[in-house]
C-alpha positions as CSV (number, residue, x, y, z in Angstrom):
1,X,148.8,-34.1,30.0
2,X,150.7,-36.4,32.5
3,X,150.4,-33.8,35.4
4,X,153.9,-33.3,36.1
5,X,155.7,-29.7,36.9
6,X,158.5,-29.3,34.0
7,X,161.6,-30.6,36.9
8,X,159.6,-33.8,37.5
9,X,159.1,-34.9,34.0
10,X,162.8,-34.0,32.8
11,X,164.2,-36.4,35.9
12,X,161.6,-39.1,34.7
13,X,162.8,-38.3,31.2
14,X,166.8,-39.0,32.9
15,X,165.5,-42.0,34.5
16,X,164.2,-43.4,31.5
17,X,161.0,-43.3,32.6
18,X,158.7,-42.1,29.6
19,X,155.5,-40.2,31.4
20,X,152.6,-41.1,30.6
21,X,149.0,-38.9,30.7
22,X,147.2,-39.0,33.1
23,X,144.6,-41.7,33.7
24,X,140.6,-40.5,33.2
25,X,138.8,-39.0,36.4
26,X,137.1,-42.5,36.3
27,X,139.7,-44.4,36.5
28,X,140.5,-44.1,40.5
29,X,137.3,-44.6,41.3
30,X,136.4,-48.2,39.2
31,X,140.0,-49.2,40.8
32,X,138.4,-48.3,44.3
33,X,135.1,-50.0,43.3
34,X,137.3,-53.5,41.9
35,X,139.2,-53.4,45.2
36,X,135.7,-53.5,47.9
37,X,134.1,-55.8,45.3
38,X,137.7,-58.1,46.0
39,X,137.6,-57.6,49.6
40,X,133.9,-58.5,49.8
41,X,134.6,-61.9,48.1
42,X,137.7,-62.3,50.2
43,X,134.9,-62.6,53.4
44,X,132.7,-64.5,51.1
45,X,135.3,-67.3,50.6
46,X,136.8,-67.6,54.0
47,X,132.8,-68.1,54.8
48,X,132.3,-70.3,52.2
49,X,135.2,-72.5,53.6
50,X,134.0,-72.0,57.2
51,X,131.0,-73.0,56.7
52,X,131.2,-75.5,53.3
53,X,127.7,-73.9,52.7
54,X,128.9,-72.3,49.2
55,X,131.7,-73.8,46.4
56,X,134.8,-72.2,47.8
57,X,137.1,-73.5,45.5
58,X,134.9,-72.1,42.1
59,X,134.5,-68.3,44.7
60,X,138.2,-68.1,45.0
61,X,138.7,-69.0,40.9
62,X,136.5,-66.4,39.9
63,X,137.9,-63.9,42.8
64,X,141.3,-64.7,41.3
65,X,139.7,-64.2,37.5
66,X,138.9,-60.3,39.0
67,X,141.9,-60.2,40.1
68,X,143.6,-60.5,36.9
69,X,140.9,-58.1,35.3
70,X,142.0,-55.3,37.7
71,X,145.4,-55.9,37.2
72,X,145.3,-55.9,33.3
73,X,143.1,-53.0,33.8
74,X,145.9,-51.2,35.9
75,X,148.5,-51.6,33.4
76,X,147.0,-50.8,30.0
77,X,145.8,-47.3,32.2
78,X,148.7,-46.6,34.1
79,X,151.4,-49.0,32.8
80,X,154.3,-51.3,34.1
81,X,155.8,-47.8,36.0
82,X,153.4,-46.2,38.4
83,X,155.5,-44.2,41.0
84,X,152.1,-42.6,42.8
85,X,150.9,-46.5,43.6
C-alpha cells in the first residue's frame, strides 16, 4: 500500500502524480547505511589528498561509482517523484 490517507492520494492522482507502495522496512535503513559509508570515504579522500599517502584520484572514482549505486538504488525503490525526500 503506498501509505497515503484517501485526500492525499486523490491530489497526487490530480497532480499527476501516480503513487507508488511504499518502499520495504529495509529500505531506509541500507539508504542510511550507503550514506555513512559515503561520508566515511568523503574523510578518507580529503586524507588521502592531504596527506598523498593513499590513491585519491582511484578513492574519489569508486566514492563516485557508490554514488551512482545509491542513486540507481533510490529510483528503482522510490522513483523519479519522492515528495517525503
Amino acid at each position: 500500500m503506498c501509505k497515503s490517507s484517501k485526500p492525499e492520494y486523490m491530489r497526487r492522482l490530480l497532480n499527476r502524480c501516480v503513487p507508488r507502495e511504499a518502499p520495504p522496512i529495509d529500505y531506509t535503513g541500507t539508504m542510511n547505511e550507503l550514506r555513512l559509508v559515503q561520508e566515511d570515504l568523503d574523510v578518507i579522500a580529503h586524507i588521502a589528498a592531504a596527506t598523498g599517502l593513499m590513491d585519491e584520484v582511484a578513492l574519489r572514482q569508486e566514492l563516485k561509482r557508490l554514488r551512482a549505486t545509491a542513486e540507481k538504488m533510490r529510483l528503482a525503490v522510490v522513483g523519479y517523484y519522492d515528495e517525503d525526500e
